[in-house]
C-alpha positions in Angstrom: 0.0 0.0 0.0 3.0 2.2 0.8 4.8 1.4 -2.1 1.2 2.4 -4.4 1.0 5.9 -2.3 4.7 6.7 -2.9 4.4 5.5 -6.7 1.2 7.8 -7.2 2.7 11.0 -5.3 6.2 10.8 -7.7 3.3 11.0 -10.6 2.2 14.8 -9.1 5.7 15.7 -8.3 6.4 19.3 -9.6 9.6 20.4 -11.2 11.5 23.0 -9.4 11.0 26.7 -10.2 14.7 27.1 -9.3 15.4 24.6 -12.4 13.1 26.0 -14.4 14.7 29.9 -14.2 18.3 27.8 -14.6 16.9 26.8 -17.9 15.8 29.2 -19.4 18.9 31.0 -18.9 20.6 28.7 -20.3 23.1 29.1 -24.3 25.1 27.1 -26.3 24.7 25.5 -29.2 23.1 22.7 -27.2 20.2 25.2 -26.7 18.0 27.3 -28.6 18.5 30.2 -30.1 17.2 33.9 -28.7 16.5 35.8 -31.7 12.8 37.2 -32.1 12.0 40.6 -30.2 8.3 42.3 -29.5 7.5 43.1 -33.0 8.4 38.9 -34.0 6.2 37.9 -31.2 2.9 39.7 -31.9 3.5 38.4 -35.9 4.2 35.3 -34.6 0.7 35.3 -33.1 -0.9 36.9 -35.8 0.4 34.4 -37.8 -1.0 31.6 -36.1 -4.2 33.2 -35.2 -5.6 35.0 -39.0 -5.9 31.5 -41.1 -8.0 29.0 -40.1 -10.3 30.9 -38.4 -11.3 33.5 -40.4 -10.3 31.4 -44.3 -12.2 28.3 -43.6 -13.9 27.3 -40.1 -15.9 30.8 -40.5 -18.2 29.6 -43.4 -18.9 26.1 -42.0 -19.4 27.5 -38.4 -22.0 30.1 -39.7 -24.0 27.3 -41.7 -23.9 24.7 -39.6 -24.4 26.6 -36.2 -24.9 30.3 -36.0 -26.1 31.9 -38.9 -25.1 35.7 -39.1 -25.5 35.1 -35.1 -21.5 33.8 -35.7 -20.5 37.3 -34.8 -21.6 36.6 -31.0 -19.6 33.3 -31.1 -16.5 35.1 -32.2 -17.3 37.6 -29.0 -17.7 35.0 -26.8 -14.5 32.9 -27.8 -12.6 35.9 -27.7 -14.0 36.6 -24.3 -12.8 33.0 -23.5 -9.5 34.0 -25.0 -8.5 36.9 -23.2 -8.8 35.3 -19.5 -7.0 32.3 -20.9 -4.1 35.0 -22.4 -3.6 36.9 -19.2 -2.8 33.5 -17.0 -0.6 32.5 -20.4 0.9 36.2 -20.1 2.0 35.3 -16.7 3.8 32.2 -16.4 5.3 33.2 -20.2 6.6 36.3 -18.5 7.7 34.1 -15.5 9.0 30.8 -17.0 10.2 31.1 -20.5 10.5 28.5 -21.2 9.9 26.3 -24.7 7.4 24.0 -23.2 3.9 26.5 -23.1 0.9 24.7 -21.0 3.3 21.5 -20.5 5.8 23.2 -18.7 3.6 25.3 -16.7 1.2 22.2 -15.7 4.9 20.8 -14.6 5.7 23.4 -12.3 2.3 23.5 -10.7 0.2 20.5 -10.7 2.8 17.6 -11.3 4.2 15.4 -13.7 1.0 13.5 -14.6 -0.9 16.6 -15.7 2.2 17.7 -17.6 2.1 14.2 -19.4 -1.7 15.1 -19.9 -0.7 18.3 -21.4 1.8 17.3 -23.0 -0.1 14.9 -25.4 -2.9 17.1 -25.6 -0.7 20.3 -27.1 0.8 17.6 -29.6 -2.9 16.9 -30.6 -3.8 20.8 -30.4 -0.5 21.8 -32.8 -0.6 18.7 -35.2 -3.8 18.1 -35.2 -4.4 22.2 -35.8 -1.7 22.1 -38.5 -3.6 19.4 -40.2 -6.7 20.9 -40.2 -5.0 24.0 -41.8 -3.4 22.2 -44.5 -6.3 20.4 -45.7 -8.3 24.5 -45.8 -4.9 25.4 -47.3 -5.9 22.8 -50.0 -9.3 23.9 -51.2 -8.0 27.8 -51.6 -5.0 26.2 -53.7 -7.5 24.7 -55.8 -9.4 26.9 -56.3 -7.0 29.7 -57.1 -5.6 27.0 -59.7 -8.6 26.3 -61.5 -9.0 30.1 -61.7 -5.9 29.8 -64.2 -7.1 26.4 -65.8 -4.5 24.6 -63.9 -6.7 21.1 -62.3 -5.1 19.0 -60.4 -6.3 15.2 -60.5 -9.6 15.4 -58.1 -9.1 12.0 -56.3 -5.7 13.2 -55.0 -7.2 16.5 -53.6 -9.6 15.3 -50.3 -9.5 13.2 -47.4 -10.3 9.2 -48.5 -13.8 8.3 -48.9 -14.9 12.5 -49.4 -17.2 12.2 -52.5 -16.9 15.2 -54.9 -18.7 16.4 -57.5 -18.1 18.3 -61.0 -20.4 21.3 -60.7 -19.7 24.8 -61.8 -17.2 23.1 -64.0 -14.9 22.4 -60.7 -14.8 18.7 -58.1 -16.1 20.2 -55.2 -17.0 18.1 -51.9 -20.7 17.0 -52.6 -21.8 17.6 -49.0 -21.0 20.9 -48.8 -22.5 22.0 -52.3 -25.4 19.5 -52.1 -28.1 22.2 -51.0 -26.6 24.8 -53.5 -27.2 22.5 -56.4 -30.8 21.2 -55.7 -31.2 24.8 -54.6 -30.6 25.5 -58.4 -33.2 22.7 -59.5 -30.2 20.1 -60.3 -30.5 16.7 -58.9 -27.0 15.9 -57.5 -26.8 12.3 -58.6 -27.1 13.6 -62.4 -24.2 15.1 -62.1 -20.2 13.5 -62.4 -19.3 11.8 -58.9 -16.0 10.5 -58.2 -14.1 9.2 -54.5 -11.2 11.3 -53.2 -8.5 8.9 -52.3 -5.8 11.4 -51.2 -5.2 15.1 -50.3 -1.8 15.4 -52.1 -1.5 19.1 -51.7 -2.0 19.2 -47.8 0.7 16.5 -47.7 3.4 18.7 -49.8 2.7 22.1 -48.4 3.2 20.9 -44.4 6.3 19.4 -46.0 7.3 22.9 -47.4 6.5 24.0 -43.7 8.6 22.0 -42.5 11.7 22.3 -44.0 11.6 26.1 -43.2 11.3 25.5 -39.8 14.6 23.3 -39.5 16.8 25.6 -41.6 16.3 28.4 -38.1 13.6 30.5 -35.5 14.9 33.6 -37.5 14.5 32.8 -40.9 11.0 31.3 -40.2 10.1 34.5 -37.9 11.2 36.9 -40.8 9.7 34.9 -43.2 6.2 35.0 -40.8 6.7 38.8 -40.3 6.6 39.5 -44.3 3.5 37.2 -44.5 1.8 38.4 -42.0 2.0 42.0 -43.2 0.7 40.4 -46.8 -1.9 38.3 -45.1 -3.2 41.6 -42.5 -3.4 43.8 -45.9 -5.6 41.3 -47.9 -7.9 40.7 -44.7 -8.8 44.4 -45.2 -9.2 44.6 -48.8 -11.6 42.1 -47.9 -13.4 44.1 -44.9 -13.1 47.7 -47.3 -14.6 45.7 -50.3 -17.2 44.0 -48.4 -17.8 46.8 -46.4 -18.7 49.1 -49.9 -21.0 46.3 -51.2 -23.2 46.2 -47.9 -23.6 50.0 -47.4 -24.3 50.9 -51.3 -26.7 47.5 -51.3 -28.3 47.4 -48.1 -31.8 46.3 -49.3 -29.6 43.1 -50.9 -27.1 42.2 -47.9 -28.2 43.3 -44.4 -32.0 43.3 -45.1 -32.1 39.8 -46.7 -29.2 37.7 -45.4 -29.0 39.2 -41.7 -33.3 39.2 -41.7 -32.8 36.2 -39.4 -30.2 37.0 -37.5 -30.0 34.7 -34.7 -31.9 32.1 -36.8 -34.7 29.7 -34.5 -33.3 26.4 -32.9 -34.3 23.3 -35.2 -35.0 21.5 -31.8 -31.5 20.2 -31.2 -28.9 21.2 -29.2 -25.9 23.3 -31.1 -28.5 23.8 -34.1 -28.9 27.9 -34.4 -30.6 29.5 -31.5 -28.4 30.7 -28.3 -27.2 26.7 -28.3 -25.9 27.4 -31.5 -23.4 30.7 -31.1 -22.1 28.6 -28.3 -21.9 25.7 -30.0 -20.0 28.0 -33.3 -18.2 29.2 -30.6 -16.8 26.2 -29.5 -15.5 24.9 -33.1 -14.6 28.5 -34.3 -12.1 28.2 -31.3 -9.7 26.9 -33.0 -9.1 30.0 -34.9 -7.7 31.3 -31.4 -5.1 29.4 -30.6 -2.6 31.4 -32.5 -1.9 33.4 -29.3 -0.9 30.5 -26.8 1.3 29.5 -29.8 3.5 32.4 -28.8 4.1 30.8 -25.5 5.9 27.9 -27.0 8.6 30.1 -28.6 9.7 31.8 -25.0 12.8 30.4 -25.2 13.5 32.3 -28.3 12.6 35.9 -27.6 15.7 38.2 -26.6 13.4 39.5 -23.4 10.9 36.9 -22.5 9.9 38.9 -19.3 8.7 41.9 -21.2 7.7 40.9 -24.5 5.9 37.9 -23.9 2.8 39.3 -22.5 3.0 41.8 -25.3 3.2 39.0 -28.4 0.4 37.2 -26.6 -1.8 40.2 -25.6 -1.1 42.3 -28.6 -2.2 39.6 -31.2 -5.5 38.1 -29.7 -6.2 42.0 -29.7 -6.0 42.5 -33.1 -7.2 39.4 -34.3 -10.5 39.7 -32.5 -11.5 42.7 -34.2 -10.8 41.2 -37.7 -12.6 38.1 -37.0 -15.8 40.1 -36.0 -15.9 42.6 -38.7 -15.0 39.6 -41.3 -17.7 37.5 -40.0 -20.3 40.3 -40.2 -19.5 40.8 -43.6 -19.4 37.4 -44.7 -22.5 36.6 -43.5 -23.6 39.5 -45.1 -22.4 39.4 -48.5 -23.9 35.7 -48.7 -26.9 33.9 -47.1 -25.4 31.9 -44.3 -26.8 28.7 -45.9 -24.0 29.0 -48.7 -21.2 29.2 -46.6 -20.5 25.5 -46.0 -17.5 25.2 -48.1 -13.5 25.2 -47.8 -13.4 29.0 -49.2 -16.0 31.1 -47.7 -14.0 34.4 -48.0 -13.4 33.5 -51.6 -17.2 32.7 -52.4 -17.8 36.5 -50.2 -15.3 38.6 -52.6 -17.0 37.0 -55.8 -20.7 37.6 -54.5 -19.7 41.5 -54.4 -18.2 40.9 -58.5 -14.8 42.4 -57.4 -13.3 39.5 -59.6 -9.1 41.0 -59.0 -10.5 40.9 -55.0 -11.2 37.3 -55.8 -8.2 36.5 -56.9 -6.5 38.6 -54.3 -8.0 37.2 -51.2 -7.1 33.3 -52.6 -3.8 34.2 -53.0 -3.9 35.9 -49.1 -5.6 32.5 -48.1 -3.1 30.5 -49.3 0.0 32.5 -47.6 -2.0 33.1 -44.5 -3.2 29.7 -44.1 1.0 28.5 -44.4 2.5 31.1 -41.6 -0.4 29.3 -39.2 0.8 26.0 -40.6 4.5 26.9 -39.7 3.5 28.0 -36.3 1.8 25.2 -35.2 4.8 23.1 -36.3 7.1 25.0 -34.2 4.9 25.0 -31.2 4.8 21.3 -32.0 8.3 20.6 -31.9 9.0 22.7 -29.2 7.1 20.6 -26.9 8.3 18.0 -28.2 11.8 19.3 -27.2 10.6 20.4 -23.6 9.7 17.2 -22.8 12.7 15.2 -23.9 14.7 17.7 -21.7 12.3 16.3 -18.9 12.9 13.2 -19.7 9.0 12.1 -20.7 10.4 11.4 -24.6 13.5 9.6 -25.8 16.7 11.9 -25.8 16.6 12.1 -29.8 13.3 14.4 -29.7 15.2 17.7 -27.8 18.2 17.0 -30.1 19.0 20.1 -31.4 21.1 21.0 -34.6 24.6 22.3 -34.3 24.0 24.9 -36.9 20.8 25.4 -37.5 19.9 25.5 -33.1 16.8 23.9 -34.0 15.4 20.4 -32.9 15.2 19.4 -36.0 14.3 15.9 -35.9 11.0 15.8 -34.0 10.6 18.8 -36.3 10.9 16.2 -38.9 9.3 13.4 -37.6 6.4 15.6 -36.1 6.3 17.3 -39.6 5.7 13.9 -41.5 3.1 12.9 -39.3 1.0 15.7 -39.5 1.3 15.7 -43.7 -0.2 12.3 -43.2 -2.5 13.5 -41.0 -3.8 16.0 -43.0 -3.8 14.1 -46.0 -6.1 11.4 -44.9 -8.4 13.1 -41.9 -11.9 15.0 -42.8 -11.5 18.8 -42.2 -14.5 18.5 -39.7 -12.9 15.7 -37.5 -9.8 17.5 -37.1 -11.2 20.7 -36.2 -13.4 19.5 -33.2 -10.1 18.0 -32.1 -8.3 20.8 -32.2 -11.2 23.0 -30.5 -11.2 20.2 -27.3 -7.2 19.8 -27.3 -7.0 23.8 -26.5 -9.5 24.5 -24.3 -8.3 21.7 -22.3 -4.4 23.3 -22.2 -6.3 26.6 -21.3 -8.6 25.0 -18.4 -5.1 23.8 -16.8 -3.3 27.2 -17.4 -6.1 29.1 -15.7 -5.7 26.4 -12.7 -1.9 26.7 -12.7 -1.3 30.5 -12.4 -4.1 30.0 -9.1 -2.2 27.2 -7.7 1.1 28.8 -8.2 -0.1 32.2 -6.6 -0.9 30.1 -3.2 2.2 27.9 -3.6 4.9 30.8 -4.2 3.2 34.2 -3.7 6.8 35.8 -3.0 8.0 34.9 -7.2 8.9 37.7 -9.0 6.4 38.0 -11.9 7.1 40.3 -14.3 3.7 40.3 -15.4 1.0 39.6 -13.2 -2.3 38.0 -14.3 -4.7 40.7 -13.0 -8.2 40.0 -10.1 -6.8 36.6 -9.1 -8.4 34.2 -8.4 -11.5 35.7 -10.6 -9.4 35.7 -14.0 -8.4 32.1 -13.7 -11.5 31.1 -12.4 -13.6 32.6 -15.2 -10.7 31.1 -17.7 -11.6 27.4 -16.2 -15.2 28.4 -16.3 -15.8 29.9 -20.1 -13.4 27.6 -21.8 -15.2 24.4 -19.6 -18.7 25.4 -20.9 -17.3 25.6 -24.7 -15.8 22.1 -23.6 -19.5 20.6 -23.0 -20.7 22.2 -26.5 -18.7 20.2 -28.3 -20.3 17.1 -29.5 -19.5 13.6 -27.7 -17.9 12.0 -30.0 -15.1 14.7 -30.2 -15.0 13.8 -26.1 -14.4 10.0 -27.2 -11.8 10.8 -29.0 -10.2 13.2 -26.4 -10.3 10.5 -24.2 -9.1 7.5 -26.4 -6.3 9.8 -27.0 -5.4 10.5 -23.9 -5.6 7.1 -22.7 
């Protein structure tokens, strides 16, 4: 019995916040390298955050969920989001370390939970870079067949995804299905074919990742000059929307937001109230940009300062985009139509701005790759965290003499997740990405309380504000977007984890 209490209590041991600061001021070419300031940090999270979110989950949230009512779920995710971000902002600012949500669990609640959360960042990054390579693949597609160029449909979808010729492109039948009998066409008349592979998704994480071993600076500069594209073409889209609704209000806003919360079907998640928390819940993935930031502490110059800025400072500015794109979307087009992998796209051609069009595909597709690279680098760097720990062979923190990146779980992790999004559904991967981070953000919120009652006398350089209230309401929101979810994303939480 003695021997099963000892064993249990070395699985909540915590690791010492005397070795923690140790390593993280630690240099070499045996560790990583400090390279990114303020300015890297808040593009980092841009980068991460303005992709997913606002390119592809937006449409199928709004259609599925929340109608024009998708503005409120983006409110109340961001809401979510920023009590989350201050207790990230803290122990970023106190333990910069490479680790984000794994390392903190390990300081404050034990080496079980960081095991936990370990695992469940790897499924929140590769999972979340999956899902973003297969949205990645349906603007790259389409911004190809807008020059003629048509890639083999069976090697551009998940296996088993049906597609269909219509509109003389293979789009994915259940997402066009009520546009097409909508248009008095019965779909089985049409050409039907089985995807087999998604090709694309599979060579663009590949791309990703063979930035991310050549170095933290190169990819950083190369996210910076994105990100300043990717910004620029999300307001094209917000000033070109924005003309079409106020010079046609009787053909936007009068028609398409006439509904605007639209009635509950009778089931749960299905419009209504339910709904926007429901939308809420998937569209949170589009968020996790800014805990992203966390993983690359070990790499800013001035962790202690800039962190909370990179963190704070992008979940800012990426809420406001997200609303005003959202309201536009929904709109510019009947929320019914959205259900597809380019909603922006099908937005810009409903106002007939056809160089918009081609514009905002070509801002999809390098937007939708910085997120892509961040996700991999948050991936690997837990990875490399944990091998330092010693929870994962030696060979995962390896890091490259020249390069001072860990370069082969950034390979190995890299491969995996091309797989991964080369054979998952879009839908699947999204839910699991939406579980994964609220999870790391419940146990955050709980860490920074623990730790104030453990340590109060630590020297935080920044200091989570109206503790415990902050991390309570953290645990609280991101719990209830927990339950929207539906049960079978819990399953698979679970079997995961298990």
């Amino acid at each position: 019995m003695s021997n099963q209490v000892s064993r249990f209590s070395r699985l909540l041991i915590t690791k010492p916040m005397d070795v923690l600061l140790s390593e993280a001021q630690e240099s070499g070419e045996h560790s990583l390298k400090r390279a990114l300031g303020p300015i890297n940090l808040v593009t980092l999270g841009i980068g991460a955050i303005i992709g997913a979110g606002i390119f592809v989950l937006t449409g199928a949230a709004a259609a599925q969920y929340a109608g024009p009512a998708i503005v409120l779920s983006f409110v109340l995710a961001g809401i979510a989001c920023v009590f989350a971000g201050l207790c990230y902002a803290e122990f970023a600012s106190l333990i910069p370390i490479a680790g984000s949500a794994y390392t903190y669990g390990y300081a404050t609640l034990g080496e079980l939970f960081a095991w936990i959360i370990g695992w469940d960042l790897i499924l929140e990054y590769a999972f979340g870079a999956a899902t973003v390579s297969s949205g990645w693949s349906g603007y790259f597609l389409s911004l190809m067949n807008d020059f003629g160029i048509h890639i083999p449909p069976a090697l551009t979808s998940a296996p088993g995804t049906k597609l269909v010729l219509f509109g003389g492109n293979w789009e994915h039948l259940a997402r066009v299905q009520n546009t097409i009998q909508a248009a008095g066409i019965d779909p089985a008349s049409l050409p039907q074919m089985t995807a087999s592979f998604n090709l694309v998704a599979f060579l663009a994480i590949m791309a990703v990742t063979t930035i991310l071993v050549i170095g933290i600076k190169e990819s950083a500069n190369f996210n910076s000059a994105i990100v300043i594209v990717k910004v620029g073409i999300v307001l094209v889209f917000i000033v070109i929307a924005g003309a079409y609704v106020i010079e046609n209000p009787e053909k936007t806003i009068s028609v398409n937001w006439k509904d605007f919360i639209p009635p509950n079907t009778g089931d749960f998640g299905s419009y209504g109230w339910s709904g926007i928390a429901r939308a809420a819940s998937v569209i949170f993935f589009a968020y996790i940009g800014f805990d992203a930031v966390s993983t690359a502490a070990q790499e800013a110059k001035n962790p202690q300062k800039d962190m909370p800025i990179g963190i704070m400072g992008s979940l800012a500015i990426c809420t406001v985009l997200y609303i005003l794109v959202s309201g536009l979307l929904t709109a510019v087009v009947p929320y019914t139509s959205l259900n597809v992998a380019e909603p922006v796209a099908i937005g810009i051609d409903a106002t007939g701005v056809k160089w918009g069009s081609y514009l905002v595909k070509a801002g999809a597709i390098f937007g939708l790759g910085t997120v892509m690279l961040v996700m991999l680098l948050g991936q690997s760097r837990v990875f490399y965290s944990m091998a330092h720990d010693g929870l994962l062979p030696k060979w995962a923190g390896k890091v490259h003499p020249r390069f001072r990146t860990p370069y082969i779980s950034t390979i190995l992790v890299g491969f995996c997740v091309a797989l991964f999004g080369a054979l998952l559904p879009i839908n699947i991967l999204g839910e699991l990405v939406s579980i994964g981070t609220l999870l790391a953000f419940v146990i955050v919120s709980a860490g920074v309380w623990v730790l104030r009652k453990r340590k109060p006398e630590l020297q935080r350089p920044f200091k989570t504000p109206w503790v415990p209230f902050v991390p309570l309401m953290g645990i609280l929101v991101s719990g209830l977007l927990m339950l929207s979810l539906p049960f079978d994303t819990w399953m698979r939480l679970i079997v995961w984890l298990v």
